[in-house]
N, C-alpha and C positions, 0 to 999 in steps of 0.2 A: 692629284698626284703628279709629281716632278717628271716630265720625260727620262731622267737618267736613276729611276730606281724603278724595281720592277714591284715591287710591293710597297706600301705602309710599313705595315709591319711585318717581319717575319717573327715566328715563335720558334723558337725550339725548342722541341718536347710534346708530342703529342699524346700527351694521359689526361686524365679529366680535366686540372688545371692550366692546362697549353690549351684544350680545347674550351675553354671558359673565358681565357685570354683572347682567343680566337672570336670568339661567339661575342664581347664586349666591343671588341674592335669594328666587328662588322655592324653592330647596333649604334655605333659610333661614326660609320661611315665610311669608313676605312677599309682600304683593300690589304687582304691579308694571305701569305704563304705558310701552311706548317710543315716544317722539316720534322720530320723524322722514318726513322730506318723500320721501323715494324710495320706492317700491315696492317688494318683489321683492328677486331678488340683488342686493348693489352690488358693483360690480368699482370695483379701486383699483391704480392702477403699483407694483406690492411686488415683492417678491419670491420669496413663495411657497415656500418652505422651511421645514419646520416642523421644527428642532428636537429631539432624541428628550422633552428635558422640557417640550416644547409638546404633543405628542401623551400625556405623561402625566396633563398640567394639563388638554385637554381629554378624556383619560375618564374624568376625575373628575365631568366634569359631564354624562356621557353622550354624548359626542361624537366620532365615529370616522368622519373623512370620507373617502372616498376618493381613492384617487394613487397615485403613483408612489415605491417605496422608498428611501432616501437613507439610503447607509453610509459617509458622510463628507463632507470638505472638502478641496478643492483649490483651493491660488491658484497662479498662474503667469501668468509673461509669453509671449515667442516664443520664448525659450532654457532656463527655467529652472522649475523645478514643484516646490512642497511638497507631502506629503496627509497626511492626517491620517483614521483612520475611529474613527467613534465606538465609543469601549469599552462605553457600556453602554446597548444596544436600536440602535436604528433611527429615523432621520426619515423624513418622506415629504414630497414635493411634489405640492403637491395645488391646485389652481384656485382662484383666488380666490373666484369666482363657487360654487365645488363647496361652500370650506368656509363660504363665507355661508348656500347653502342646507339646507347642513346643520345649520348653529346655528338655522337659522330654525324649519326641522322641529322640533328638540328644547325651542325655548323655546314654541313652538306646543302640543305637549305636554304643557308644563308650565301652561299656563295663562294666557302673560303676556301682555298686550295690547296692542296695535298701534296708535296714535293717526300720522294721516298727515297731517303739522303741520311749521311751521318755527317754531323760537324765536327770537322779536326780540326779547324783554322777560321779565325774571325779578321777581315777586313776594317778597321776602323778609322772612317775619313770624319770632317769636320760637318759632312749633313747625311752621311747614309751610312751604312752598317753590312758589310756582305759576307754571307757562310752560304755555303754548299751549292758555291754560283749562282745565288739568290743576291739582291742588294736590294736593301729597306731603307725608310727612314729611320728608322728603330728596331732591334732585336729584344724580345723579349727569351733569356734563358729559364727555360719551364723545365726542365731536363734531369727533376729530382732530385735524391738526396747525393749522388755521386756525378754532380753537376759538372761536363764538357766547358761548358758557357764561365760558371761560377770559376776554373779552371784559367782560362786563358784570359781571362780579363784581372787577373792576380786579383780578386776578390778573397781569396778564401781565406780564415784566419787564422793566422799562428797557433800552433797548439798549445794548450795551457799546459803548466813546467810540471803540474803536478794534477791528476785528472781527483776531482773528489768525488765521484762514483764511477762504476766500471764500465767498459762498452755494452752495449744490451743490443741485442738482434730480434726480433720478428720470424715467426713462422706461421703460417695458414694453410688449413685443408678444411674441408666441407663433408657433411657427413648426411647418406638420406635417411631423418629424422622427424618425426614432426614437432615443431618446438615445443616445447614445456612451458613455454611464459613468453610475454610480448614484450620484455624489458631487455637491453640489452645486459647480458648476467658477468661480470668479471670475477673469477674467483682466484683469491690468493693463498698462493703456497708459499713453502719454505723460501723458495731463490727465483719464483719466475711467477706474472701472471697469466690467467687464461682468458679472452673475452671471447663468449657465445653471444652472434649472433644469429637470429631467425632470418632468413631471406627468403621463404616460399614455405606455404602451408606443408611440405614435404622436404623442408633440408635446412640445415643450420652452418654458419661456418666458425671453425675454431681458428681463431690466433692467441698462439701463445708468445709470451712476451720474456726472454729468459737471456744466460750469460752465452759467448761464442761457443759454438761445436755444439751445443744443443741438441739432441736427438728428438723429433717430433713426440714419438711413444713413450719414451722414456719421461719426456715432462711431464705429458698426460696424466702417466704413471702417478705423478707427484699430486695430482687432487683427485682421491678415492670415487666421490661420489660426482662429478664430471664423467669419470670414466664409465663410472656405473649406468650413467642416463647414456653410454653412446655403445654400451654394450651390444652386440649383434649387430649394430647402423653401418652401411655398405659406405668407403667415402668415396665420396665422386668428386674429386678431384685431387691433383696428385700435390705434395706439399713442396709451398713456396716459400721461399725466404727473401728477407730483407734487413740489412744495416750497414754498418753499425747507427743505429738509432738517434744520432744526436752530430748536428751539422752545424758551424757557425763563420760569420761570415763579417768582414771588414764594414763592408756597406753593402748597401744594395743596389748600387749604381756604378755607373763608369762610362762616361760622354754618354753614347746613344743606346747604350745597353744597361735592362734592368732585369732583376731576378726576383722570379715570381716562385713561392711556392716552396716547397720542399729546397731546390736550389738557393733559396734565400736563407735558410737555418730552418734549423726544425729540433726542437725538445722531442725526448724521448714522450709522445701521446699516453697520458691515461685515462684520457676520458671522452676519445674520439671526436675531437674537436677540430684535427687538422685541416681535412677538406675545406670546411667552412672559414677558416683562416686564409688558406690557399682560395680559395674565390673572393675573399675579400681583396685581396692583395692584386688578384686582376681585374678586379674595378678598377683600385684606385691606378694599377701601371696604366690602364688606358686613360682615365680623367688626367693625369698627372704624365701623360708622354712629356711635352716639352718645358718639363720643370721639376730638374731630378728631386731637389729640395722639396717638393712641396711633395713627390712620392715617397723620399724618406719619412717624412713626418707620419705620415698616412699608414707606412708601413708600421711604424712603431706604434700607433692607436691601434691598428688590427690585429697584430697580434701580444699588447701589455698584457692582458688577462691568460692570454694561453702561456707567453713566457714566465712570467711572475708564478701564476697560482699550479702549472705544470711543472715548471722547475721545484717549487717547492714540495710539491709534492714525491715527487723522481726523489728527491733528495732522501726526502722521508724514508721512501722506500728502501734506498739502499743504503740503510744506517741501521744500527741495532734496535731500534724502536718498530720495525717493518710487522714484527707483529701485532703491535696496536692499532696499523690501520681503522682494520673491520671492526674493531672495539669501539674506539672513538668515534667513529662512521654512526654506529648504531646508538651509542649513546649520545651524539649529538647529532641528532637529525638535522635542527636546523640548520647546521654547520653543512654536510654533508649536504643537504638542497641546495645552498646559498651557493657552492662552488660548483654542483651540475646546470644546476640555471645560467652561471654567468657565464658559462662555456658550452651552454646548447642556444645562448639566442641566435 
């Protein structure tokens, strides 16, 4: 490292994917600062589903949080059910809060440092990078879907003239239940999704996926027999939200700063695939620090399949056709496998 920078890399954004970024960096050799202003675990409205090629991406990096086991996917409305179980391993649902403390642990281990700071301003010289009185060789902006970083590096992209589906928002609460099924279960209603999943032999978490101003109970409301199964269940925890759902972005690059994650775009998720895109994406920013071209390419292979086959799908949804989902789902299984698989490897 250069006597005149005090890190490698600096991250901004400490949530799972800042601390993935972090944990790559140091596996790399690299000394590493993460900025951010919260303490401790952060919880965030997701959904909590990992994946079986999220839980392979994090034991690459030593990370094995614990949860709840998950052997597939199921959507369905009040009449009609697809499933699909994964062919190769197992997901698991696991805490929001569980898998932060665990990546905490592991990058704590590895050495990387903890600066508890907010960025309002990025230094950008021709070899080093400096926010929050930190100077790196590189900033990594990890810092979500309403990205600081994505912000002042003029990244962000023009809005389209004419938007062809609406904003959609995220809400989550957890309920102590004991699951019904080891699938992660998405059920569609009229104007919003629900996705249940299991995290612990005693509690499940609900996100639901609907239009702005959204009332948590009132969506609920909207799938009879969800409600039914959380009838009497205490929630323990109180509901969060998240959006607007759908982020995009010029590039992903700008001299020594790249955006990983959520702060790089993000389609509105139907199939809980994001995490594992966002760790993909901090592989390749760290393999690909000093060569922004070869991280753009990199980025566009990791996440084709979640933009292409999630976009189209989002589409689907909010078109007059949304209630054929679960129809088509069920009457073409193969179809319905073929697109859970390409987005859980």
């Amino acid at each position: 490292m250069s006597a005149d920078v005090d890190a490698d890399v600096l991250v901004v954004g400490g949530g799972p994917v800042g601390l993935a970024a972090a944990i790559e960096a140091r596996l790399a050799g690299l000394t590493v600062v993460v900025v951010e202003p919260r303490v401790g675990a952060i919880d965030k409205a997701c959904g909590e589903g990992l994946m079986p090629g999220t839980l392979t991406a994090l034991a690459r990096l030593g990370v094995d949080p614990v949860g709840h086991p998950l052997t597939g996917i199921t959507y369905r409305d009040e009449r009609r059910r697809a499933e699909h179980a994964f062919r190769d391993g197992r997901g698991r649902g696991v805490r929001r809060t569980v898998l932060h403390e665990t990546l905490l642990a592991r990058s704590a281990a590895l050495g990387v440092e903890h600066l508890a700071a907010r960025v309002t301003e990025l230094r950008l010289g021709p070899t080093s990078v400096e926010a929050a009185g930190v100077r790196g060789r590189w900033l990594l902006g990890c810092d979500g879907l309403h990205s600081t970083v994505r912000g002042l590096v003029g990244l962000e992209a023009d809005p389209p003239r004419r938007r062809t589906t609406p904003p959609r928002f995220g809400l989550r609460r957890h309920f102590a239940v004991a699951p019904w099924t080891d699938r992660v279960e998405v059920h569609w209603g009229p104007d919003a999704e629900a996705y249940v999943t299991p995290v612990s032999r005693e509690e499940v978490g609900v996100a639901l996926l609907g239009p702005r101003g959204a009332d948590f109970d009132t969506v609920l409301g909207s799938f009879p027999s969800l409600r039914r199964r959380l009838d009497g269940a205490a929630p323990t925890s109180t509901v969060r939200g998240a959006g607007p759902l759908l982020q995009r972005t010029r590039a992903r690059t700008a001299g020594r700063v790249r955006l990983v994650g959520d702060a790089s775009g993000y389609v509105d998720a139907l199939t809980g695939e994001g995490l594992r895109v966002g760790l993909a994406q901090a592989h390749a920013a760290i393999a690909h620090l000093d060569d922004p071209t070869a991280y753009e390419h990199a980025w566009l292979h990791a996440t084709r399949d979640y933009r292409l086959l999630t976009t189209g799908l989002v589409t689907w949804a909010a078109s007059p056709a949304r209630r054929a989902v679960v129809p088509v789902a069920e009457a073409a299984p193969w179809l319905f496998g073929t697109i859970v698989e390409r987005l859980a490897r």
